[in-house]
C-alpha positions in Angstrom: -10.6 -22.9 -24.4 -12.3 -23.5 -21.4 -10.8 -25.1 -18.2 -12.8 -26.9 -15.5 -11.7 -26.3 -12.2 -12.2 -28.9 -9.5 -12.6 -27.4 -6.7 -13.5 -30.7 -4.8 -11.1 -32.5 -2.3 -9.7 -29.3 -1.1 -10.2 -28.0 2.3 -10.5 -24.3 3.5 -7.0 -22.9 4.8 -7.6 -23.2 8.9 -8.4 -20.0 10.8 -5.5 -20.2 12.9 -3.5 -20.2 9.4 -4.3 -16.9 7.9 -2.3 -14.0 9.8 -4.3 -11.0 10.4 -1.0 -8.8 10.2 0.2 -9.8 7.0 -3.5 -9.5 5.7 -3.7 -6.0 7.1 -0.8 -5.1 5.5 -2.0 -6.7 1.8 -3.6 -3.3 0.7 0.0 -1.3 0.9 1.6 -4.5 -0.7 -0.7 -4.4 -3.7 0.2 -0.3 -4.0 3.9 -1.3 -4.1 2.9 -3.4 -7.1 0.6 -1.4 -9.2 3.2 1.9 -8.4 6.6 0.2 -9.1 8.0 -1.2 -11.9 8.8 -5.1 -11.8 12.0 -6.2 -10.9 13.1 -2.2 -9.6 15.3 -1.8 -6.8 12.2 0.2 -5.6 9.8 -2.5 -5.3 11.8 -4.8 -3.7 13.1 -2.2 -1.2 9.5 -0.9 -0.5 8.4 -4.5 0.1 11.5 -5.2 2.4 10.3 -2.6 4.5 6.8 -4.1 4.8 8.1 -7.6 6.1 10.0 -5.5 8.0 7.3 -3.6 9.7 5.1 -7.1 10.1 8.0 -8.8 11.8 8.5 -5.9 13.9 4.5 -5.8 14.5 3.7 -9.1 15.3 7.1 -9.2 18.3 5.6 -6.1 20.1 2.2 -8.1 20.1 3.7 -11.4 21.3 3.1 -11.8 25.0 6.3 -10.7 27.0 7.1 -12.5 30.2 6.1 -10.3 33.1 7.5 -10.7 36.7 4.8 -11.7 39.2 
């Protein structure tokens, strides 16, 4: 069976939309997934420390105010 896929009326995801943290971070994601089994407290405790390190990441990048 083959499907047709309309790929017309849709519009690229915006720049400002993809996150270049959480795409960094995709490898080490997909690792998590091909070395531990679905559903293990593993996985979801490996991946819990990803977001974890993203969140923490992307707040030591934000701009800080500074005293003038």
């Amino acid at each position: 069976m083959t499907v047709e896929r309309a790929d017309e009326g849709f519009d690229d995801w915006p720049a400002a939309a993809v996150d270049p943290i959480n795409t960094a971070l995709l490898p080490v994601v997909e690792h998590i997934f091909a070395v531990a089994a679905d559903g293990s407290p593993e996985r979801a405790a490996a991946l819990g420390e990803v977001l974890a390190v993203a969140e923490r990441i992307k707040q030591a990048l934000a701009p800080k105010p500074r005293l003038q």
